[in-house]
C-alpha positions in Angstrom: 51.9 97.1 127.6 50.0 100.1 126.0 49.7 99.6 121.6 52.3 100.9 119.5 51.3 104.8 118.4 51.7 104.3 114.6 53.9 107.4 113.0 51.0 109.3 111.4 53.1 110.3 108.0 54.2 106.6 107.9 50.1 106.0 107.7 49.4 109.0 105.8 52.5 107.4 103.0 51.3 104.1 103.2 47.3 105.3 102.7 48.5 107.8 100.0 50.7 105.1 98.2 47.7 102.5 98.3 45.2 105.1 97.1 47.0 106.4 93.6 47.1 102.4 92.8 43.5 102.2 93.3 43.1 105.8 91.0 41.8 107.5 94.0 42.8 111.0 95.2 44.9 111.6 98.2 43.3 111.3 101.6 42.2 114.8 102.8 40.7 113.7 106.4 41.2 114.2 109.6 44.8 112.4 111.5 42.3 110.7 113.7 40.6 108.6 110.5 43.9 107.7 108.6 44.1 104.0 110.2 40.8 103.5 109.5 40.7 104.5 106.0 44.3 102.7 105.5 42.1 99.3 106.3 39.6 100.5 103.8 41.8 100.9 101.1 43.4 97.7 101.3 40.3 96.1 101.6 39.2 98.0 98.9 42.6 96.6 96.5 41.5 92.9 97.8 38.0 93.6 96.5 39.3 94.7 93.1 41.1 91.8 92.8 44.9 93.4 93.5 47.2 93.0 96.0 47.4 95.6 98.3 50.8 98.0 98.4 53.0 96.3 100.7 53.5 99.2 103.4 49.4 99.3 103.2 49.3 96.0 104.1 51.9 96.1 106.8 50.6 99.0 108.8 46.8 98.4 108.6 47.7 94.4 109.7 50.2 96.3 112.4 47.0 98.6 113.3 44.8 96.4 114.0 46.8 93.6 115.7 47.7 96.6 117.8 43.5 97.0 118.5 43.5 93.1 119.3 46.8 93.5 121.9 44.2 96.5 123.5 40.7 94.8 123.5 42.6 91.3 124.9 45.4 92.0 126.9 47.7 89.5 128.2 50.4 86.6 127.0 48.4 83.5 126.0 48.3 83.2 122.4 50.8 84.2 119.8 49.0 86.1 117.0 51.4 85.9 113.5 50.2 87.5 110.2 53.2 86.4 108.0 55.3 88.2 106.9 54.2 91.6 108.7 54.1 90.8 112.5 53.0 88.9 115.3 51.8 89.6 119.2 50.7 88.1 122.0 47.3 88.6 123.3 44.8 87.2 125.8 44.9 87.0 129.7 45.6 83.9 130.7 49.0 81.3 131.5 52.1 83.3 130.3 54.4 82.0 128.1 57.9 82.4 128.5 60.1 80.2 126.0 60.3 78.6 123.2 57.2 78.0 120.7 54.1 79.2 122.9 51.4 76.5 123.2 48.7 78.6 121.9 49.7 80.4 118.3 47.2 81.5 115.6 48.7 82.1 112.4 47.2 83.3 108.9 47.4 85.4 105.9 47.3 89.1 106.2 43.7 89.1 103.9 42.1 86.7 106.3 43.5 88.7 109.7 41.9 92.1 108.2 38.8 90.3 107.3 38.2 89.1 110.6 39.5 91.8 112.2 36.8 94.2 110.5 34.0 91.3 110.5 33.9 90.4 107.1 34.5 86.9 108.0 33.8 85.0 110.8 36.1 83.0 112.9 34.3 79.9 112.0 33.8 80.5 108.3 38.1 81.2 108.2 38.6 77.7 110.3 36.5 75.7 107.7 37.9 77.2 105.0 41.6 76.4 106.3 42.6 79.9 106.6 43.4 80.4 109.8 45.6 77.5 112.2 45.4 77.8 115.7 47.0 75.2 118.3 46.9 74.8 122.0 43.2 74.8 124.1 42.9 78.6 123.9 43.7 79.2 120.2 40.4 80.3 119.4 40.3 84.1 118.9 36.3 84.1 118.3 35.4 85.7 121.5 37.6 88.8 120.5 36.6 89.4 117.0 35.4 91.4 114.9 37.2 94.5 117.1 34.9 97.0 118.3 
């Protein structure tokens, strides 16, 4: 299953929205660049110490669990970033029912960090950030995205 095509004026919104909290001007780039710069800026209100707006949050954990979905395809292991959304990714046994032997869960912060390589998949399991069950829980090989 191809990645969801965000709506580019929902990313455009949501980047907009998250740049006058941080006191920056609009975005004036190209279409191609607004996911990208939607991560940045909601990296960019963790760094300040802020939460990120919530539609900044959602799309830009949306976007790049939609890069994961397309670097790892498959059914293996659920991927949830409470309370914005979850897939499943990586080739392997599909699952079919009920609670799917191999689920990662964490916090939208730590998914965006790893994601972009700011953390490690090892530094997120020490700190207790990330919990993964089942034998193939271990999203290391796939991160940071490329």
């Amino acid at each position: 299953m191809p990645p969801r095509r965000p709506d580019p004026e929902k990313l455009r919104a949501a980047l907009d929205a998250q740049l006058v909290a941080l006191d920056e001007p609009p975005f004036d780039g190209p279409a191609a660049a607004l996911a990208g710069a939607l991560v940045a800026a909601v990296l960019a209100a963790y760094d300040r110490g802020r939460a990120p707006e919530r539609d900044a949050a959602r799309q830009a954990v949306r976007h790049l669990l939609d890069r994961l979905t397309a670097a790892a395809p498959g059914r293996t292991v659920e991927v949830r970033v409470p309370p914005y959304a979850a897939v499943q990714a990586v080739e392997g046994p599909r699952h079919t029912r009920g609670t799917p032997p191999n689920v990662v869960e964490m916090d939208p912060r730590t998914w965006i960090e790893l994601a972009v390589g700011r953390l490690t998949w090892a530094e997120a399991v020490v700190r207790g950030s990330v919990s993964a069950s089942g034998a193939r829980a271990d999203l290391s090989g796939h991160l940071p995205l490329g």
